[in-house]
SEKE-736099 format. One record per residue (C-alpha): x negated, y, z negated; residue in three letters. Coordinates in steps of 0.5 Angstrom, whole numbers. Each point is the difference from the previous one (the first is absolute). Example, Ala and Ser with C-alpha at 12.3 -4.5 7.8 and 13.67 -1.06 7.14 Angstrom:
<nodes>
[node [-25, -9, -16], ala]
[node [-2, 7, 2], ser]
</nodes>
This chain:
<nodes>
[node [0, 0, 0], unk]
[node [-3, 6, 2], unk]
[node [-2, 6, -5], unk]
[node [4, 6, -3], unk]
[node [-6, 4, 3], unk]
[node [1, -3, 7], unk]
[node [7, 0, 0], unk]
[node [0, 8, 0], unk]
[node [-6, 1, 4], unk]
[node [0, 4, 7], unk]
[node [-3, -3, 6], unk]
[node [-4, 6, 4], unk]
[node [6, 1, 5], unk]
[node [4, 1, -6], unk]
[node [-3, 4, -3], unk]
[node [-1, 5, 7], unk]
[node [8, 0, 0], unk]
[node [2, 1, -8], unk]
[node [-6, 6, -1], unk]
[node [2, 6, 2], unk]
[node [7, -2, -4], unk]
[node [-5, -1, -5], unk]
[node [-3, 8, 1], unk]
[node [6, 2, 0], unk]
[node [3, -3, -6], unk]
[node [-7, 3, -4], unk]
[node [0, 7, 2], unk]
[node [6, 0, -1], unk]
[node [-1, -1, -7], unk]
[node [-5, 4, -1], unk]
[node [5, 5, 3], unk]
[node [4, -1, -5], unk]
[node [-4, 0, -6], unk]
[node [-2, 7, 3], unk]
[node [8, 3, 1], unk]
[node [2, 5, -5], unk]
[node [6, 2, 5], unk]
[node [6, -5, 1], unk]
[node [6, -1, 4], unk]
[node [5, -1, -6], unk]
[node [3, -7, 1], unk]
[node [6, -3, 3], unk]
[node [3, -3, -6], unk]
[node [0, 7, -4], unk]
[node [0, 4, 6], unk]
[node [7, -2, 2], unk]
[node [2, 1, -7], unk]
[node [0, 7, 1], unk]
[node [-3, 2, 7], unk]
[node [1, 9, -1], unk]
[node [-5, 0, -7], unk]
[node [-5, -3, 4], unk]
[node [1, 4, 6], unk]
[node [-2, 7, 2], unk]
[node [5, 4, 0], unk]
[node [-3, 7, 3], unk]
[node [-7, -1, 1], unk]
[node [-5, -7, 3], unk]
[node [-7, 1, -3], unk]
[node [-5, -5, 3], unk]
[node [1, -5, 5], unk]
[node [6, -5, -3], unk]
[node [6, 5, 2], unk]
[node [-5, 3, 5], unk]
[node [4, 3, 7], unk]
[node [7, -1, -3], unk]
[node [4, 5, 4], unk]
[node [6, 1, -7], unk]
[node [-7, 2, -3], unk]
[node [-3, 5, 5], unk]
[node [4, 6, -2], unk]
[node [-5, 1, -6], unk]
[node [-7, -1, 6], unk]
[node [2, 8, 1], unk]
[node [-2, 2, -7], unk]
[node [-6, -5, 0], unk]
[node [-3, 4, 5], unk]
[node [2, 7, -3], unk]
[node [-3, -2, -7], unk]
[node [-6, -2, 4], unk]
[node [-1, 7, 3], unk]
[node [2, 2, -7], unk]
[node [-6, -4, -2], unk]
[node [-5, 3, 5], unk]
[node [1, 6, -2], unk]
[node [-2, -2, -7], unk]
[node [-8, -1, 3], unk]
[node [-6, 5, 1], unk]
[node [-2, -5, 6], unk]
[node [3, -6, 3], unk]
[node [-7, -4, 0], unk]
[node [3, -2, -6], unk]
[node [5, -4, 2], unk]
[node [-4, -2, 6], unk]
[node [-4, -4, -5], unk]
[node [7, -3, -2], unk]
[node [2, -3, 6], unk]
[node [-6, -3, 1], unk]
[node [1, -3, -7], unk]
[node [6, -2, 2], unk]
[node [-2, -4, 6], unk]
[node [-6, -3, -3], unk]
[node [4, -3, -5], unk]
[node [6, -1, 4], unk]
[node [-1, -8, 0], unk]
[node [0, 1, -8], unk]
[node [7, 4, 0], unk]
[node [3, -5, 4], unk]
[node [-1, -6, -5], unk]
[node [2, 4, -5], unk]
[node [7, -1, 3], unk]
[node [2, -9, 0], unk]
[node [3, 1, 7], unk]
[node [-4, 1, 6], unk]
[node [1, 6, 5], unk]
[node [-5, -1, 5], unk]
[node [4, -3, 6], unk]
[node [5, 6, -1], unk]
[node [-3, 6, -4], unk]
[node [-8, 1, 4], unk]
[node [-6, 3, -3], unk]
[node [1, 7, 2], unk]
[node [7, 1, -1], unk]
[node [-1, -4, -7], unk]
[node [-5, 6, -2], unk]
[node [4, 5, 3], unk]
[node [6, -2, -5], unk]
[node [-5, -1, -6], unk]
[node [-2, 7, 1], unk]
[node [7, 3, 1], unk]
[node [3, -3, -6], unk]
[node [-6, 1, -4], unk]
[node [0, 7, 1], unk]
[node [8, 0, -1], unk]
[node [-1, -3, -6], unk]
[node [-6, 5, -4], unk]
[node [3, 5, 3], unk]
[node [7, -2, -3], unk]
[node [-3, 0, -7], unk]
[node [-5, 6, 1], unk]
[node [6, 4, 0], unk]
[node [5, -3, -5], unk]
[node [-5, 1, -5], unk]
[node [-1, 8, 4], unk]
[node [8, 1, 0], unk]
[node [1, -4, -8], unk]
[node [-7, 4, -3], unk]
[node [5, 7, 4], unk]
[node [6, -1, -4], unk]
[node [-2, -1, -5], unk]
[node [-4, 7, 0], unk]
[node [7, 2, 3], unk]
[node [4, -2, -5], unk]
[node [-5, 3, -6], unk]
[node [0, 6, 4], unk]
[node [7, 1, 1], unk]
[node [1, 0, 7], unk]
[node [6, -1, 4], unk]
[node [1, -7, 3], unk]
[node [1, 2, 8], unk]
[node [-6, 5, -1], unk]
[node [-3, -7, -1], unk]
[node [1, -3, 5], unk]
[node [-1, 5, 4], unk]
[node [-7, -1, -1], unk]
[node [1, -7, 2], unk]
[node [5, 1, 6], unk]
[node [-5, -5, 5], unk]
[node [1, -7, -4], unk]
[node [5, -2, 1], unk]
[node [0, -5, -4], unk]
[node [-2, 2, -6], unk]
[node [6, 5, 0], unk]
[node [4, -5, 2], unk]
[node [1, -5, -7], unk]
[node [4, -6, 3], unk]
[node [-6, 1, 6], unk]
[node [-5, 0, -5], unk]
[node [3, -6, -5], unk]
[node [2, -4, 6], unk]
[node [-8, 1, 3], unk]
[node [-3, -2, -7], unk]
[node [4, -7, 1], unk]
[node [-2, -2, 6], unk]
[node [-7, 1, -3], unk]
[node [0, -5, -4], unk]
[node [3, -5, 4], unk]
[node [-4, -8, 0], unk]
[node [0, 1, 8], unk]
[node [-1, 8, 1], unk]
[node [-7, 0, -3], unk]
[node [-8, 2, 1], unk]
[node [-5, -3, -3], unk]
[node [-3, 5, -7], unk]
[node [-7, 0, 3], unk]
[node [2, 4, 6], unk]
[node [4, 5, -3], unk]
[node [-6, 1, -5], unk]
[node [-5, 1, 5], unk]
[node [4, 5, 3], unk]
[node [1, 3, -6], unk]
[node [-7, 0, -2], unk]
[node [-3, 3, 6], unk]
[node [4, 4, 5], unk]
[node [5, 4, -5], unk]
[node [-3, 6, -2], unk]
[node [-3, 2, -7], unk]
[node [5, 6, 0], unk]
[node [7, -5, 0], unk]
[node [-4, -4, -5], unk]
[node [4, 1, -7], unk]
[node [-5, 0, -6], unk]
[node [5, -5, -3], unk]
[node [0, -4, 6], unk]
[node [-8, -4, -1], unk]
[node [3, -5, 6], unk]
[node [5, -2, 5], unk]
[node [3, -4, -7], unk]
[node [2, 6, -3], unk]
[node [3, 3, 6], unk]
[node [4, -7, 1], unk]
[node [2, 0, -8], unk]
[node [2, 7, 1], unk]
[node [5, 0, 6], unk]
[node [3, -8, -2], unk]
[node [1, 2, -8], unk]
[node [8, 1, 1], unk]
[node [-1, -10, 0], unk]
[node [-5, 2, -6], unk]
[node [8, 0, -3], unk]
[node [-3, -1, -8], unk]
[node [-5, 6, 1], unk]
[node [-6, -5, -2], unk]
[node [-4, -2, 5], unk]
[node [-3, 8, 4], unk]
[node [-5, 0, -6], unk]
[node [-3, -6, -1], unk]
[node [1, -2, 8], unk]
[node [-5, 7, 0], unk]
[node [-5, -3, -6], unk]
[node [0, -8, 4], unk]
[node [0, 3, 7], unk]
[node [-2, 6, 1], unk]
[node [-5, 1, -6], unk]
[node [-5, 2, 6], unk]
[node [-2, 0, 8], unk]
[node [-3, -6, 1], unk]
[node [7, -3, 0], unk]
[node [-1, 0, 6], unk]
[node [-5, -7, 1], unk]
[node [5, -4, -5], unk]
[node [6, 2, 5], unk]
[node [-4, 0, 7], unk]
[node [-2, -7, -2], unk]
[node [3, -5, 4], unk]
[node [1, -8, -3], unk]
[node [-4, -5, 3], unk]
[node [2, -7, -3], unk]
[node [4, -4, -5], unk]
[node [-5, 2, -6], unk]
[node [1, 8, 2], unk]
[node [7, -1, 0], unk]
[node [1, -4, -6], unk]
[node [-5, 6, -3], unk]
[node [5, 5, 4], unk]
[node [5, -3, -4], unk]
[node [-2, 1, -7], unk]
[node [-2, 8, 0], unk]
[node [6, 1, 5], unk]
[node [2, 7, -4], unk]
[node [-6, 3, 2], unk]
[node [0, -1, 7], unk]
[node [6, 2, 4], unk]
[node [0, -3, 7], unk]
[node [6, 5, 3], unk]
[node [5, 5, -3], unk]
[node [4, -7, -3], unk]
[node [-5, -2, -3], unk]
[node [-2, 7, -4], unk]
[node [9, -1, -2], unk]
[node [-1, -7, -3], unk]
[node [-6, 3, -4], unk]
[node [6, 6, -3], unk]
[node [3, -7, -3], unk]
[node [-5, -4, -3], unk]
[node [-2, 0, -8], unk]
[node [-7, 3, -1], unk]
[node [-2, -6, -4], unk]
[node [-1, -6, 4], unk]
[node [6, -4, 0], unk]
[node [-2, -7, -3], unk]
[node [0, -7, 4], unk]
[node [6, -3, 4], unk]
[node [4, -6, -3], unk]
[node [7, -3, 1], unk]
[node [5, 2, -6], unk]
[node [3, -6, -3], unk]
[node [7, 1, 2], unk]
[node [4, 7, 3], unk]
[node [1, 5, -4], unk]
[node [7, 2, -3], unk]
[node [3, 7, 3], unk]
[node [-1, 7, -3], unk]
[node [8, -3, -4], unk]
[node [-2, -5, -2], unk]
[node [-7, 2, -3], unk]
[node [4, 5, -4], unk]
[node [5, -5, -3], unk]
[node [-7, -2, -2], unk]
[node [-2, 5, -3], unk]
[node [-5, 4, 5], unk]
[node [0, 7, 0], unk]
[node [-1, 3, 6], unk]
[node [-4, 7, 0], unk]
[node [-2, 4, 6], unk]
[node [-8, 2, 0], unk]
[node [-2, 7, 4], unk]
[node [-6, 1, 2], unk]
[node [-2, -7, 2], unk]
[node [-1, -4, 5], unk]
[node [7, -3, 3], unk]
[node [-4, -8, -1], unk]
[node [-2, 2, -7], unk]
[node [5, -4, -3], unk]
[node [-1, -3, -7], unk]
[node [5, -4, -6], unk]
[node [-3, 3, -7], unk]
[node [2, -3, -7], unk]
[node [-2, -2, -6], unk]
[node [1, -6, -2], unk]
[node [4, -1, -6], unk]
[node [2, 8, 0], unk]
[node [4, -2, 6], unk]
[node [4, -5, -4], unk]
[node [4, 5, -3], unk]
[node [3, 4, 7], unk]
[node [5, 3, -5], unk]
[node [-5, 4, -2], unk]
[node [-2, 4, 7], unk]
[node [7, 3, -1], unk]
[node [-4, 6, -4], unk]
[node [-4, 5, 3], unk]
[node [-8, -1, 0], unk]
[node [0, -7, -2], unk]
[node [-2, -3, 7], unk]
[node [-4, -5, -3], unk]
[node [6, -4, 0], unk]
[node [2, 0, 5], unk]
[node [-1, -4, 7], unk]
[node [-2, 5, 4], unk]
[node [0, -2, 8], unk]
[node [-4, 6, 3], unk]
[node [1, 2, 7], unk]
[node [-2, 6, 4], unk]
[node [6, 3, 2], unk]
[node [1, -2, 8], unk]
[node [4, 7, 5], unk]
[node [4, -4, 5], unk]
[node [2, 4, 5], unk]
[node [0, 0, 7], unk]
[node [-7, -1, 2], unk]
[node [-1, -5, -6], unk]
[node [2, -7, 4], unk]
[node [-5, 3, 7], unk]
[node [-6, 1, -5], unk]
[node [1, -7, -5], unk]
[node [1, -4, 7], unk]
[node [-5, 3, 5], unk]
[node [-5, -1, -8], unk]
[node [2, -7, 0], unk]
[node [-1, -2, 7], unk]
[node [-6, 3, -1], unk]
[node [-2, -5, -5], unk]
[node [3, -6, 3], unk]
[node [-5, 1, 6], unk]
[node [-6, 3, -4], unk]
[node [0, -2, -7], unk]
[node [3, -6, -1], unk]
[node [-3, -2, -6], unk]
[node [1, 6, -3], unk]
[node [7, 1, 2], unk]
[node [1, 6, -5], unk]
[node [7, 4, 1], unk]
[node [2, -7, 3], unk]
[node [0, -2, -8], unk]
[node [3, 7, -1], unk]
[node [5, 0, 5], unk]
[node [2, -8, -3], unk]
[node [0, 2, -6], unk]
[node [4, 6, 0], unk]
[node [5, -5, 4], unk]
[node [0, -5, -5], unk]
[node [3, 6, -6], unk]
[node [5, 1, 5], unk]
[node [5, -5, 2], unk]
[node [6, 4, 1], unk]
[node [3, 8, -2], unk]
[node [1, -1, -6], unk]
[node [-8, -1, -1], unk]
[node [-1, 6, 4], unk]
[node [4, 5, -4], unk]
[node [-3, -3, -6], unk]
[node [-7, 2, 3], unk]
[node [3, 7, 2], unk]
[node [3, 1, -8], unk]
[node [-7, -1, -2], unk]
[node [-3, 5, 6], unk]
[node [-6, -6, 2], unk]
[node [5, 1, 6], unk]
[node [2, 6, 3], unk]
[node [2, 1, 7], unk]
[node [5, 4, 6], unk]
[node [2, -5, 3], unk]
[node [8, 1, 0], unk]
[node [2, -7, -5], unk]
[node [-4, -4, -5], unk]
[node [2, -6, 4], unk]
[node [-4, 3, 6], unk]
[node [-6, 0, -4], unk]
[node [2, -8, -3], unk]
[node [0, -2, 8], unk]
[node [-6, 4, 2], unk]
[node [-4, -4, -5], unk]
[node [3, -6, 0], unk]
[node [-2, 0, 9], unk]
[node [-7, 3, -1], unk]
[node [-3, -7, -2], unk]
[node [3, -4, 6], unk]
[node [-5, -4, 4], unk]
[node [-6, 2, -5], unk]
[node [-4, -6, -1], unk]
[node [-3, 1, -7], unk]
[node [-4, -6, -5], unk]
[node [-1, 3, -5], unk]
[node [1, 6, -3], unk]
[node [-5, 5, -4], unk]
[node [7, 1, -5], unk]
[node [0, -7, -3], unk]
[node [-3, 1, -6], unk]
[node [6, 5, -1], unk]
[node [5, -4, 2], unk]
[node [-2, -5, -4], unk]
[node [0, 4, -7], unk]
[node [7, 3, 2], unk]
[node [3, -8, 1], unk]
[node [-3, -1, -6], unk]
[node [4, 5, -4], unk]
[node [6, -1, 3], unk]
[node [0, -8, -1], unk]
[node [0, 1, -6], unk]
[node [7, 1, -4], unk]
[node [-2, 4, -6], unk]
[node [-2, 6, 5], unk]
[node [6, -1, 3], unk]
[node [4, -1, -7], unk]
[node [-4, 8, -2], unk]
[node [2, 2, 7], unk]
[node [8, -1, -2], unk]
[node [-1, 2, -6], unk]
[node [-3, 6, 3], unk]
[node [4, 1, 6], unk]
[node [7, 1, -5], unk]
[node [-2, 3, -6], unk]
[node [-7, 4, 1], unk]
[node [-1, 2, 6], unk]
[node [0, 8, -2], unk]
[node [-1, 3, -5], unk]
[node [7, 2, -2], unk]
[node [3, -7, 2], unk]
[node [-6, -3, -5], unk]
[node [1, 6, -5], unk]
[node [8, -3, 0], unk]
[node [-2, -7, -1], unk]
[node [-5, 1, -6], unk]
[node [6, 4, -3], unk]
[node [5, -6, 2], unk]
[node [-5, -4, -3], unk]
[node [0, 4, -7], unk]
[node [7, 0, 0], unk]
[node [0, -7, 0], unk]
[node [-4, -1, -5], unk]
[node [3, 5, -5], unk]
[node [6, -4, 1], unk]
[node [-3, -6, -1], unk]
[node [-3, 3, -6], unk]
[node [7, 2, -3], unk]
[node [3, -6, 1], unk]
[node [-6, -4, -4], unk]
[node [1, 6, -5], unk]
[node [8, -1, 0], unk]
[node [0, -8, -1], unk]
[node [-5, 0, -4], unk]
[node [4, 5, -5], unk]
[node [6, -6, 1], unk]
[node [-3, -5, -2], unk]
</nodes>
């Protein structure tokens, strides 16, 4: 009987006719090991195809030439003269394109398609350029036009005076224009590589357009994005890990060669955005590392449960949103009737929650994020967890307006039953192991399983769920016991 070995072997023949299929399949996989910028797969895509569809304007080579998003080509090229009048000469930005063109194959396999057959190395450059140029300009005049309203308003100057300095962008006089344009921006598939902004942040823009505040493109980027940034927690602390100084550059311009880089990448993520939905994914990760993946023992029990159980559900600003903790001392817990006074947090079972703003871009932002995630950092699907973990607190409206009483959800949707089915479809074709919660999730099981706690959390639910229902049973107890007093007295006088 022949061998495994021989059995598989190719003769020479063969092995001519398999091994271009064989070179295919391995640039292919270098390829994408390279990818930053994916088209968002089918699965989740038809889900909900517009939140990851531009609505306004194509940025890079996925939704290149469609003619609904043509109209906008005008005000690329006005930005663009906007932009050359920015600069002293135009070696500069000579220099950049020919950067563009040297480093043309490396943007290409930033993106997992391939454009090579429909988009060639001349129009590939000349599109960089263009939204390139769309984009830094963009950003250097939100940060003009913010810094001059201010000043405005502190000065006391009328609105329409205002806008009369700024009568030639229209799109930032227009706010639905603008906040439509900020959203088509952060899309997976409407992205261009971090470096290649950077470098032209870096090298063509003038020292007279560069705040003092803005150390590197990251905060420029931070600054124009900080309307996603929805706890106001992360500008500061972004600024301090990626901004701390102008060598950014090399971390961001470096591209990843090899699984061993990757899985590197991986580890220090928050402190290499690729693209703009990178730099969005950072607004919501906690500071401190999040701890290892694992699988809880069973589901976690929604947010009315868990309160039947005792937890306490508190808001947290200033947070990041994935900041999530479940805080209790272990025998003060026990007596959750106690939580009911002011101050005494200690028996309380305090499940701590960054308060989550629902409104109509939320579910544009948390899907492109988590396929974003799916094709990127599988093994550290981080919102992924979030978004799960949120679902599994809300099964139906009444879990939302739970969540809305205690203000760890606000939102402008029209009912809280439109944010329950928001959620809930969220997570549909996502396909996580594990999650970065389970430690979490585990410690909430425990405490709901356990039937004193949900003994103290009826006892706490009827009599001392305020203060002044508390007060009304403390008065009732010593009712109570003054009468059981006199009673004894009134027998004992008998007998």
């Amino acid at each position: 009987m022949a061998s495994a070995s021989s059995t598989f072997a190719l003769s020479e023949t063969e092995y001519h006719m398999v091994r271009h299929i064989v070179e295919i399949r391995v640039l292919e996989e270098l390829k994408l090991s390279e990818s930053s910028i994916y088209k968002v797969p089918c699965n989740l895509r038809k889900v909900n195809q517009e939140a990851y569809t531009p609505q306004l304007i194509s940025i890079g080579p996925i939704h290149f030439g469609k003619d609904e998003l043509k109209p906008m080509q005008e005000n690329k090229l006005r930005y663009f003269h906007f932009f050359w009048e920015r600069l002293s000469n135009d070696q500069a930005m000579r220099s950049y394109k020919h950067y563009l063109e040297t480093k043309e194959q490396e943007i290409r396999q930033c993106y997992a398609e391939n454009f090579a057959d429909d988009i060639t190395k001349e129009k590939f450059v000349d599109m960089m350029l263009l939204d390139v140029v769309f984009i830094m300009e963009l950003l250097l005049r939100n940060s003009a036009w913010k810094s001059d309203r201010s000043k405005h308003e502190h000065d006391y100057v009328t609105t329409n005076s205002f806008r009369m300095e700024h009568r030639d962008d229209y799109i930032l006089t227009q706010s639905w224009l603008s906040i439509e344009i900020a959203r088509d921006l952060i899309l997976l598939e409407n992205q261009i590589p971090f470096f290649v902004l950077n470098e032209l942040y870096e090298t063509v823009v003038p020292d007279a357009n560069k705040k003092q505040e803005h150390t590197c493109f990251v905060d420029l980027a931070l600054e124009y994005f900080a309307f996603y940034d929805t706890q106001r927690s992360s500008s500061s602390e972004t600024k301090m890990v990626l901004g701390s100084n102008r060598s950014t550059k090399y971390y961001l311009s470096s591209t990843i060669s090899g699984s061993k880089k990757r899985s590197e990448e991986n580890n220090d993520a928050c402190k290499r955005p690729k693209h703009f939905t990178d730099l969005i994914r950072f607004f919501y990760l906690p500071t401190a590392q999040l701890g290892q993946c694992g699988c809880p023992d069973s589901f976690l029990r929604t947010a009315k449960k868990l309160q039947e159980a005792g937890v306490s559900f508190e808001k947290v600003m200033k947070r990041r949103l994935l900041d999530i903790t479940f805080d209790k001392t272990r025998i003060l817990s026990s007596f959750l009737c106690l939580s009911c006074i002011p101050c005494l947090n200690y028996f309380k079972a305090r499940f701590r929650v960054p308060q989550l703003k629902v409104d109509h871009t939320t579910e544009c932002v948390l899907r492109n994020l988590i396929a974003f995630e799916q094709c990127h950092y599988p093994e550290q699907p981080y919102i992924c967890n979030y978004v799960s973990l949120i679902d599994s607190l809300i099964h139906t409206q009444v879990d939302v307006e739970l969540l809305v009483e205690k203000e760890v959800i606000v939102h402008e949707l029209g009912s809280d039953k439109e944010v329950a089915t928001l959620v809930n479809g969220l997570c549909k074709h996502v396909m996580t192991n594990t999650t970065c919660y389970y430690e979490l999730i585990n410690e909430l099981n425990k405490h709901y399983q356990n039937i004193w706690n949900r003994t103290m959390a009826a006892l706490w639910l009827v009599y001392f769920r305020d203060p002044w229902r508390a007060s009304s049973t403390v008065v009732g107890i010593a009712v109570l016991v003054f009468a059981v007093f006199n009673f004894l007295r009134v027998m004992r006088y008998f007998l």
